[in-house]
mmCIF file of the C-alpha atoms, coordinates in Angstrom:
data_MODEL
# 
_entry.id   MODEL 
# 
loop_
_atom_site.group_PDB 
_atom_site.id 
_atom_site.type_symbol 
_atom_site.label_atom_id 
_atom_site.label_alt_id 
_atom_site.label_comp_id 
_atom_site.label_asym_id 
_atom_site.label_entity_id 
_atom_site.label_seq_id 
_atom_site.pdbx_PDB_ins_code 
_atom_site.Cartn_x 
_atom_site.Cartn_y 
_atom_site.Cartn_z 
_atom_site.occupancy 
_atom_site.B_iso_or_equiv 
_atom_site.pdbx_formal_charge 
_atom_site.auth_seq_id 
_atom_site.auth_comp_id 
_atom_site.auth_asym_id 
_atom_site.auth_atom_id 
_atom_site.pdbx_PDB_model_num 
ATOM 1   C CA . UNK A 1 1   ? 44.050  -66.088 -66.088 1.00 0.00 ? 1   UNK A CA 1 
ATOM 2   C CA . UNK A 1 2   ? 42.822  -66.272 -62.483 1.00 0.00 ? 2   UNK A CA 1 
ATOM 3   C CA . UNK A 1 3   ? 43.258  -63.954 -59.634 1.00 0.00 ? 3   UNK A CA 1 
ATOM 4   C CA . UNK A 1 4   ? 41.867  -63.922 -56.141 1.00 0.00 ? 4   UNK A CA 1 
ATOM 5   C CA . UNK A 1 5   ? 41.579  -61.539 -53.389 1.00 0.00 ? 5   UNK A CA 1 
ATOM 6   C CA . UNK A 1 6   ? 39.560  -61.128 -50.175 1.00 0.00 ? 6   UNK A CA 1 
ATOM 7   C CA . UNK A 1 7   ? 37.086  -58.101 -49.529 1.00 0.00 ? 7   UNK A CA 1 
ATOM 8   C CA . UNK A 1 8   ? 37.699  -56.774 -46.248 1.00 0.00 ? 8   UNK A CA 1 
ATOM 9   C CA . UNK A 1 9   ? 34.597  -54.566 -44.382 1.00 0.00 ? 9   UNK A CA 1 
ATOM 10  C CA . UNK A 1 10  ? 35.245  -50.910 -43.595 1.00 0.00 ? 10  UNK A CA 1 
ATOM 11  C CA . UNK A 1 11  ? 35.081  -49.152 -40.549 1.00 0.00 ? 11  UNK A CA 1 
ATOM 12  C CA . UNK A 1 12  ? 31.496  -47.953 -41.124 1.00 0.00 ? 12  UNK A CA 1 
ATOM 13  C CA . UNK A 1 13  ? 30.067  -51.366 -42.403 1.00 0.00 ? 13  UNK A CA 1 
ATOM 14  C CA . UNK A 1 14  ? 31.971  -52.633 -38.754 1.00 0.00 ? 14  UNK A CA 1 
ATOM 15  C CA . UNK A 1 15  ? 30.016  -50.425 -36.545 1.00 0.00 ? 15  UNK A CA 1 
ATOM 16  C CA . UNK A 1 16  ? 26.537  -51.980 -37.710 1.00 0.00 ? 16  UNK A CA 1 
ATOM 17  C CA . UNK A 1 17  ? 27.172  -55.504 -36.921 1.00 0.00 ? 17  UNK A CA 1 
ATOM 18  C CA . UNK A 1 18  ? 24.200  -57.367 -35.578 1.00 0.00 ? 18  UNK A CA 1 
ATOM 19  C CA . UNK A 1 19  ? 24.246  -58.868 -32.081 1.00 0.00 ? 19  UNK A CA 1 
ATOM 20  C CA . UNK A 1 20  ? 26.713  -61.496 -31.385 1.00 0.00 ? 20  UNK A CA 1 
ATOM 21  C CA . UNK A 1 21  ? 24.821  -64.056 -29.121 1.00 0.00 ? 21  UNK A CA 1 
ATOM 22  C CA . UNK A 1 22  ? 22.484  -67.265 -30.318 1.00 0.00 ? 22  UNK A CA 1 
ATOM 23  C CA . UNK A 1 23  ? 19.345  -67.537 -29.359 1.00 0.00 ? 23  UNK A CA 1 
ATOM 24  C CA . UNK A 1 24  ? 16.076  -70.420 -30.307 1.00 0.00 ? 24  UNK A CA 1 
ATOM 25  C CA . UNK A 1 25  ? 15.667  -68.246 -33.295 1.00 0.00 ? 25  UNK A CA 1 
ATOM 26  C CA . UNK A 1 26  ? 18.672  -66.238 -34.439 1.00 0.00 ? 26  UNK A CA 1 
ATOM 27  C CA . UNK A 1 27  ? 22.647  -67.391 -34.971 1.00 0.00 ? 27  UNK A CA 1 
ATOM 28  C CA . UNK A 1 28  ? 25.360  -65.235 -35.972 1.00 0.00 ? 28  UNK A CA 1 
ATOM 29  C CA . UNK A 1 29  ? 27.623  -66.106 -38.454 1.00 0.00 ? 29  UNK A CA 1 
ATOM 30  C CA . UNK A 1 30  ? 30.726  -65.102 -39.713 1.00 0.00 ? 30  UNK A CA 1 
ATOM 31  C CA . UNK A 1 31  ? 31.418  -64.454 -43.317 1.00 0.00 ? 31  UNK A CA 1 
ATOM 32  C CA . UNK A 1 32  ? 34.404  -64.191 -45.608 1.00 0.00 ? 32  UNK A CA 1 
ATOM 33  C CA . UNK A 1 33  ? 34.291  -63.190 -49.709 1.00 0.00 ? 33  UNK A CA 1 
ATOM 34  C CA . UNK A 1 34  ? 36.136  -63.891 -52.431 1.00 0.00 ? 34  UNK A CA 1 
ATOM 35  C CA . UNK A 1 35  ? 36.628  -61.998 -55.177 1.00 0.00 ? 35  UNK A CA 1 
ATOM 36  C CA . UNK A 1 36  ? 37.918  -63.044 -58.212 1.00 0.00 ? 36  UNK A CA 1 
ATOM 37  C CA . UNK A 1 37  ? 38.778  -61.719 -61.563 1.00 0.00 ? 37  UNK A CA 1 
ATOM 38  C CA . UNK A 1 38  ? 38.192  -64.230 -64.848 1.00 0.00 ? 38  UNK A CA 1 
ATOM 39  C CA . UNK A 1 39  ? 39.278  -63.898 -68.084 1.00 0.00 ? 39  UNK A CA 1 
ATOM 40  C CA . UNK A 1 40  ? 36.937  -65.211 -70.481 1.00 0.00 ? 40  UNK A CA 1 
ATOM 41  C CA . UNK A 1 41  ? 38.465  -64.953 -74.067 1.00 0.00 ? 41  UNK A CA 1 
ATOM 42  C CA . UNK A 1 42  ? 39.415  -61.027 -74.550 1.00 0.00 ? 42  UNK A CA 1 
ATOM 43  C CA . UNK A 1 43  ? 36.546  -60.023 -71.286 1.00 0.00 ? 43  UNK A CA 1 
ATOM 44  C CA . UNK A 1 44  ? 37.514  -59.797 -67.950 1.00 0.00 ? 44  UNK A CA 1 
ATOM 45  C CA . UNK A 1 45  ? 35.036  -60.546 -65.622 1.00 0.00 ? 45  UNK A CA 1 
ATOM 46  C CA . UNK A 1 46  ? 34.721  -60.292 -61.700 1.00 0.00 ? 46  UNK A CA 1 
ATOM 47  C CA . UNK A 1 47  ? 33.037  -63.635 -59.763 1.00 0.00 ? 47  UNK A CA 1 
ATOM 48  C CA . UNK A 1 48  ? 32.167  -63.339 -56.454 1.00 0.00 ? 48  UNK A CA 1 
ATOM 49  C CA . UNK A 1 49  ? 31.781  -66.186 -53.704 1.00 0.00 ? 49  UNK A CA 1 
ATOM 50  C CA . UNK A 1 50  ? 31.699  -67.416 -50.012 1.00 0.00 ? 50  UNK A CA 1 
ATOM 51  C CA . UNK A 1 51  ? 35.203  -68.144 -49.202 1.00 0.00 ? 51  UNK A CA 1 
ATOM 52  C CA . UNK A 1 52  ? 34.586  -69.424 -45.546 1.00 0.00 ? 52  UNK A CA 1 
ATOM 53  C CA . UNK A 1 53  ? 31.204  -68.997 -43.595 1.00 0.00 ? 53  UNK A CA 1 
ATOM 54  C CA . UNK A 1 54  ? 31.682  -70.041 -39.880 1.00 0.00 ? 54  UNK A CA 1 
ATOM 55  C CA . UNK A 1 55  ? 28.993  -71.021 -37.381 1.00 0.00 ? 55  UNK A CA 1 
ATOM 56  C CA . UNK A 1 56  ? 30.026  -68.416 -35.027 1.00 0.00 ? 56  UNK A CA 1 
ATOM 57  C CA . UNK A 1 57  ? 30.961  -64.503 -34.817 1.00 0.00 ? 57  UNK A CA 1 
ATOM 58  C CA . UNK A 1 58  ? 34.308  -63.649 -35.736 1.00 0.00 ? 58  UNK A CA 1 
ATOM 59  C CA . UNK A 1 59  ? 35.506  -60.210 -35.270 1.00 0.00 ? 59  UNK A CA 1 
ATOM 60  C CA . UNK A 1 60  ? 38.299  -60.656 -37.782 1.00 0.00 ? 60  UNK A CA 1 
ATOM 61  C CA . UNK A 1 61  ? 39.086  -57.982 -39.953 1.00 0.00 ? 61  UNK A CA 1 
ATOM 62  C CA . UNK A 1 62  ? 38.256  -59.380 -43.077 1.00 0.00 ? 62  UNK A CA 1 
ATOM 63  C CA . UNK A 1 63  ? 34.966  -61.202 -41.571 1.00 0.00 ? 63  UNK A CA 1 
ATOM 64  C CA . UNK A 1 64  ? 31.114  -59.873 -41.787 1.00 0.00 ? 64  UNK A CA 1 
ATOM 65  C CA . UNK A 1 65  ? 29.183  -61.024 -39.016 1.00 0.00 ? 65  UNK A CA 1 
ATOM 66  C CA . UNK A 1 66  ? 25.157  -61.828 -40.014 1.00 0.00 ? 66  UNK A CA 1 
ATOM 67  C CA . UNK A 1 67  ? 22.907  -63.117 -38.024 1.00 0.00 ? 67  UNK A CA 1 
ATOM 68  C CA . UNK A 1 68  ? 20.448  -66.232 -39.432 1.00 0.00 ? 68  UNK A CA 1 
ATOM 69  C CA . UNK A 1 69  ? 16.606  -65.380 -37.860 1.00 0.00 ? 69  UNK A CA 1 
ATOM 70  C CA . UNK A 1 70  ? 14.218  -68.205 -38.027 1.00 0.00 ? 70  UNK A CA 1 
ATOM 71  C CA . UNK A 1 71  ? 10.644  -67.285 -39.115 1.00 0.00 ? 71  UNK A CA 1 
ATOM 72  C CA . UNK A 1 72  ? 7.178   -69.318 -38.545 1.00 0.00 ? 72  UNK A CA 1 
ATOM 73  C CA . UNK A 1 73  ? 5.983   -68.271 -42.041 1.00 0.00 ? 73  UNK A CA 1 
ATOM 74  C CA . UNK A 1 74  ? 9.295   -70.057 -43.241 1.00 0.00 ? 74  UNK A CA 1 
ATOM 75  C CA . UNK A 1 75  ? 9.016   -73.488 -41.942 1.00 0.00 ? 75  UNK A CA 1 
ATOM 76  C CA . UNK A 1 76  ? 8.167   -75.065 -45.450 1.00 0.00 ? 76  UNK A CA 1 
ATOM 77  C CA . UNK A 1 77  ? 11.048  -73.709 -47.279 1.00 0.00 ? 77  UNK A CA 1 
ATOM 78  C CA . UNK A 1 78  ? 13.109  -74.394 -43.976 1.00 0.00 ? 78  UNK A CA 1 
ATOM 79  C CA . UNK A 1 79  ? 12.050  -78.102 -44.271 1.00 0.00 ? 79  UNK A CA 1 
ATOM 80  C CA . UNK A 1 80  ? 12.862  -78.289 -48.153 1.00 0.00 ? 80  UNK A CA 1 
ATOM 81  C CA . UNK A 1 81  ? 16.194  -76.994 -47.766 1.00 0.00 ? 81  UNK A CA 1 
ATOM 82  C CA . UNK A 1 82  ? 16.938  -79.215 -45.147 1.00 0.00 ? 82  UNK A CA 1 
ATOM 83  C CA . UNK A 1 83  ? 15.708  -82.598 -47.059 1.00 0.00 ? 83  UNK A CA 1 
ATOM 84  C CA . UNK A 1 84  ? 17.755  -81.088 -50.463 1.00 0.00 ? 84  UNK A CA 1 
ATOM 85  C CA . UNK A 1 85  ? 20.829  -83.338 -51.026 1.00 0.00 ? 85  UNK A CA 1 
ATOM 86  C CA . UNK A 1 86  ? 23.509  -79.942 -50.075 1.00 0.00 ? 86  UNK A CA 1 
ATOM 87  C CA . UNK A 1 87  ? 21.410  -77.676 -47.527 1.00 0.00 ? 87  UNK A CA 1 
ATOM 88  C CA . UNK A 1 88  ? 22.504  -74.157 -48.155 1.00 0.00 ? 88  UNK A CA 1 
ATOM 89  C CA . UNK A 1 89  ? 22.660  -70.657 -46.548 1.00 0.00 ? 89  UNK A CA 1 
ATOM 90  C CA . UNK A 1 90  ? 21.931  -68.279 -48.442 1.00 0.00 ? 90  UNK A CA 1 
ATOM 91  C CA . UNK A 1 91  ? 23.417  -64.306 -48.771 1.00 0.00 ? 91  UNK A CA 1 
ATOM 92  C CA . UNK A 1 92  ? 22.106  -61.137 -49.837 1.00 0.00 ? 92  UNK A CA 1 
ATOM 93  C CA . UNK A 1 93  ? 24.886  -58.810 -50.932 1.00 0.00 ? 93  UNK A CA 1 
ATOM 94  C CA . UNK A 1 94  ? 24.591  -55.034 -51.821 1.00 0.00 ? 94  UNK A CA 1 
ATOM 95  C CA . UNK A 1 95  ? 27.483  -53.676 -54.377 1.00 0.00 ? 95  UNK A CA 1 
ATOM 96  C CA . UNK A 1 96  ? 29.027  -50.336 -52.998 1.00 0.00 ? 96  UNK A CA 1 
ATOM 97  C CA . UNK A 1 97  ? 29.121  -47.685 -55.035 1.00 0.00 ? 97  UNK A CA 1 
ATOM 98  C CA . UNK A 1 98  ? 32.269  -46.229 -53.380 1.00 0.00 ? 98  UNK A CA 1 
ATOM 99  C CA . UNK A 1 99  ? 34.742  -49.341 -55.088 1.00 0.00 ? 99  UNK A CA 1 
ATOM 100 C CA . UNK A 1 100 ? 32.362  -51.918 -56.219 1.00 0.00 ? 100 UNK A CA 1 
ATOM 101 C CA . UNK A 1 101 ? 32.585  -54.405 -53.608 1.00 0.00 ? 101 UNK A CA 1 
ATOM 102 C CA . UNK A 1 102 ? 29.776  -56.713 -52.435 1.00 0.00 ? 102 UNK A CA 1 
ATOM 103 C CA . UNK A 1 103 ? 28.613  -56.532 -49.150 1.00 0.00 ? 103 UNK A CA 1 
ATOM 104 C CA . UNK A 1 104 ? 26.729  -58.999 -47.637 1.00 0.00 ? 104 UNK A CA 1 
ATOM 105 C CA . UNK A 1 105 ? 23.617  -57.601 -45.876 1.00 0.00 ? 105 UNK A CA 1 
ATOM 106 C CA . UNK A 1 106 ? 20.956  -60.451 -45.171 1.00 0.00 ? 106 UNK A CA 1 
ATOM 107 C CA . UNK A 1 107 ? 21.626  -63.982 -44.309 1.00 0.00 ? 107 UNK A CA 1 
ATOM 108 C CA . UNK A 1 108 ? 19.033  -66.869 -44.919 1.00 0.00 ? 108 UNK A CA 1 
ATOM 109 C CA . UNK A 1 109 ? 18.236  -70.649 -45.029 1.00 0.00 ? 109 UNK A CA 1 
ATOM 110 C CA . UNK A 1 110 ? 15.006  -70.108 -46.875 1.00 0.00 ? 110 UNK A CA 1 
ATOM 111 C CA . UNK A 1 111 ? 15.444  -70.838 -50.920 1.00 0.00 ? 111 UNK A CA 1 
ATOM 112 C CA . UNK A 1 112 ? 11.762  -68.872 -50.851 1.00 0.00 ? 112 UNK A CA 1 
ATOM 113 C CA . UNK A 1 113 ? 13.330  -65.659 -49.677 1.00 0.00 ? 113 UNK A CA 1 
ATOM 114 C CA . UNK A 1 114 ? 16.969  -66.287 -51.888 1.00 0.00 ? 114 UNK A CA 1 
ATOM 115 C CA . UNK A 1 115 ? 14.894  -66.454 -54.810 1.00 0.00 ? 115 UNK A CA 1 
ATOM 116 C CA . UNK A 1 116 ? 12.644  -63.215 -54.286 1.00 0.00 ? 116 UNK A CA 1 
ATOM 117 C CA . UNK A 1 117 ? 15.640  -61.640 -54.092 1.00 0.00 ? 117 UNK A CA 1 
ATOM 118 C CA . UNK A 1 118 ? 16.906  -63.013 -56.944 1.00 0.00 ? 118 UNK A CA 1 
ATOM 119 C CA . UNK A 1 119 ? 13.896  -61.951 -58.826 1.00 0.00 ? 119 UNK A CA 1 
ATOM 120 C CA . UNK A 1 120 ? 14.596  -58.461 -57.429 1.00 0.00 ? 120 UNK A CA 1 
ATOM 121 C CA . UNK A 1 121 ? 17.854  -58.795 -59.616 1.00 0.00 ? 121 UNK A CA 1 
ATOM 122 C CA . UNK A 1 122 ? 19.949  -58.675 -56.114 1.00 0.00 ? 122 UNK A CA 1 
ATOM 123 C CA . UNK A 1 123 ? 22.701  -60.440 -55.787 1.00 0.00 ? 123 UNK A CA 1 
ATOM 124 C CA . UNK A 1 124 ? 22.216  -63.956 -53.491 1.00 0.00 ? 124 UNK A CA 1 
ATOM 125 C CA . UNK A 1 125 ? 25.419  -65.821 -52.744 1.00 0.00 ? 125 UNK A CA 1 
ATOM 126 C CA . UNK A 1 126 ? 24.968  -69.102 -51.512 1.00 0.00 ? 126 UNK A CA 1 
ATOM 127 C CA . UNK A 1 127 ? 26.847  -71.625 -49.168 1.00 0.00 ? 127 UNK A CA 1 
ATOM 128 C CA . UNK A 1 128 ? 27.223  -75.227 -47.805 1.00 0.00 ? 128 UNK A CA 1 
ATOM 129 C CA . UNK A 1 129 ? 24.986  -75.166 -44.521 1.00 0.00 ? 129 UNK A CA 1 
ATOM 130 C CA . UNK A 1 130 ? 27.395  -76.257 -41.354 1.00 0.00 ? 130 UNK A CA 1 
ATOM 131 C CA . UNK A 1 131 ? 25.928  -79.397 -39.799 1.00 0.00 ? 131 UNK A CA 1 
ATOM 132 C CA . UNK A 1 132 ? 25.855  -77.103 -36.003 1.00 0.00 ? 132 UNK A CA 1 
ATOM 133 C CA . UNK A 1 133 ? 23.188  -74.816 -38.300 1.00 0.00 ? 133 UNK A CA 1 
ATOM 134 C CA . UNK A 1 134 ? 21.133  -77.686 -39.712 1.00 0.00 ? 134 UNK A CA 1 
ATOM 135 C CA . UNK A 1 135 ? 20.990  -79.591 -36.486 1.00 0.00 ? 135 UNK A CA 1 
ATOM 136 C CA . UNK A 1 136 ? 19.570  -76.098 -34.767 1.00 0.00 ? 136 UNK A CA 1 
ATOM 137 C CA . UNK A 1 137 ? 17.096  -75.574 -37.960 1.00 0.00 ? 137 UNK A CA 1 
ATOM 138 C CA . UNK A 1 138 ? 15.886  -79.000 -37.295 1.00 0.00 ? 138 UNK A CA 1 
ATOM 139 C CA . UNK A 1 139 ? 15.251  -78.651 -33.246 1.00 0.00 ? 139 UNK A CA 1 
ATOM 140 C CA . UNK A 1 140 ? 13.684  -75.397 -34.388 1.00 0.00 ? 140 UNK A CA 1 
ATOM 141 C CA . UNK A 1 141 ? 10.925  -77.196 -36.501 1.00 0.00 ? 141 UNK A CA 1 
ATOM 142 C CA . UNK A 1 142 ? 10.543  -80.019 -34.053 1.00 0.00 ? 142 UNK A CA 1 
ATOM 143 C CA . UNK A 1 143 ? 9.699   -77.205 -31.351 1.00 0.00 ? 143 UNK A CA 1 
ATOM 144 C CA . UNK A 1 144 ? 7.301   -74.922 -33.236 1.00 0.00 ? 144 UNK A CA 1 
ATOM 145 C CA . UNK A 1 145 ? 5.791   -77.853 -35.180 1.00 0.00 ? 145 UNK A CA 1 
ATOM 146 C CA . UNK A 1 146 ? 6.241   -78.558 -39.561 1.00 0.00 ? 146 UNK A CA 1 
ATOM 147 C CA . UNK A 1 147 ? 4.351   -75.662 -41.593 1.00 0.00 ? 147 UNK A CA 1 
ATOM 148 C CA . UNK A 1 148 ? 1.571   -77.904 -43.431 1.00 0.00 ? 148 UNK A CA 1 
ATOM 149 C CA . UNK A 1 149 ? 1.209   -75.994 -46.798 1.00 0.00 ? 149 UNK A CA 1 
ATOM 150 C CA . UNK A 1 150 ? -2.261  -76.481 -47.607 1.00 0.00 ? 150 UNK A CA 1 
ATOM 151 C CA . UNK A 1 151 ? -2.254  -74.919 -50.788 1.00 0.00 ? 151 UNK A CA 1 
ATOM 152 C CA . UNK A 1 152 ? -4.865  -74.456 -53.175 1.00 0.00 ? 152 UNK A CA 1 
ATOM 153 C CA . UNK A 1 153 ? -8.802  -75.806 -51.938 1.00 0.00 ? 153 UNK A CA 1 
ATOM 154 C CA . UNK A 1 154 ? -10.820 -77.830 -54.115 1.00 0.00 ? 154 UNK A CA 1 
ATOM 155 C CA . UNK A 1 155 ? -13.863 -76.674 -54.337 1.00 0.00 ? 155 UNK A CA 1 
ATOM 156 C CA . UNK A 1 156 ? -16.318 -79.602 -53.420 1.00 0.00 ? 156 UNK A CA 1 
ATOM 157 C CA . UNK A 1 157 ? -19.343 -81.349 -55.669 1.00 0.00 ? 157 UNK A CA 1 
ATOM 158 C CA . UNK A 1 158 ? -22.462 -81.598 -54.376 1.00 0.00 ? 158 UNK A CA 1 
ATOM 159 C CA . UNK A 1 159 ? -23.534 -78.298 -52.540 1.00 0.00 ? 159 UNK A CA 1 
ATOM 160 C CA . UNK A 1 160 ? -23.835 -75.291 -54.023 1.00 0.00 ? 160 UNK A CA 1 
ATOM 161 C CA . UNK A 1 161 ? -23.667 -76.733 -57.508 1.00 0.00 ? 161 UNK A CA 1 
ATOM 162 C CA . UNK A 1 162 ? -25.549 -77.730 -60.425 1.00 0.00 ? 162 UNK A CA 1 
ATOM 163 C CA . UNK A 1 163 ? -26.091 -81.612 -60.531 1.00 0.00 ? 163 UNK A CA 1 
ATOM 164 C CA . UNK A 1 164 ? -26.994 -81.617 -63.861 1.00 0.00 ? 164 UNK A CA 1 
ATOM 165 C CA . UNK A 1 165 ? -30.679 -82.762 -63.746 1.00 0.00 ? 165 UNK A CA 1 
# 
């Protein structure tokens, strides 16, 4: 048995929205979640997800508005989302302790900073990247250049080491 229901933001979450204009290196976005209740054999579960995520802020009741900030440290994991088959966005929720609803907090196309969180045990929602985003991600890298990630060194032969003789 299935059941679905949308969270809706409270009055206090609504007075800390973020700013609502775009810029070269932040976009608001609107957010809508769903949350639904599973039965798995005799367990009930809850399963939370992105119902809609729209390219632009929405001051609907039942919307969260986050706002996507590019970073120069990020370009790499910018870059591999993009190439990846599906590029996703990617959303850090906190669970209230008042009635157990996730809140989205954070908002990210880096799968770098998704998975740290992750790792952090938080919970990371993910969602289908509009095409408006990706296109703005893209003119974003071609401006401030690709991130070359150079890795580990080799160390070289020759000098500074034993030859052998």
């Amino acid at each position: 048995m299935t059941s679905s229901t949308t969270t809706a933001p409270s009055a206090d979450d609504k007075d800390q929205q973020p700013p609502t204009t775009k810029s070269g290196t932040s976009w608001p976005v609107s957010i809508r979640l769903n949350k639904e209740n599973v039965q798995s054999g005799r367990w009930e579960t809850v399963r939370w997800s992105i119902a809609d995520l729209l390219p632009r802020p929405l001051t609907a009741d039942d919307y969260y508005i986050l706002t996507i900030e590019l970073h120069l440290d990020q370009r790499t994991a910018y870059r591999f989302n993009l190439n990846s088959q599906a590029p996703c966005l990617f959303v850090l929720c906190h669970e209230s302790d008042v009635n157990n609803q996730l809140i989205p907090v954070h908002i990210s196309a880096s799968q770098d900073e998704a998975s740290s969180y992750m790792d952090g045990e938080h919970h990371v929602l993910s969602a289908e990247m509009p095409v408006a985003i990706c296109c703005w991600i893209e003119a974003y890298l071609s401006r401030e250049g690709e991130l070359i990630d150079s890795g580990r060194k080799k160390k070289k032969s020759g000098k500074g080491r034993s030859s052998g003789n």
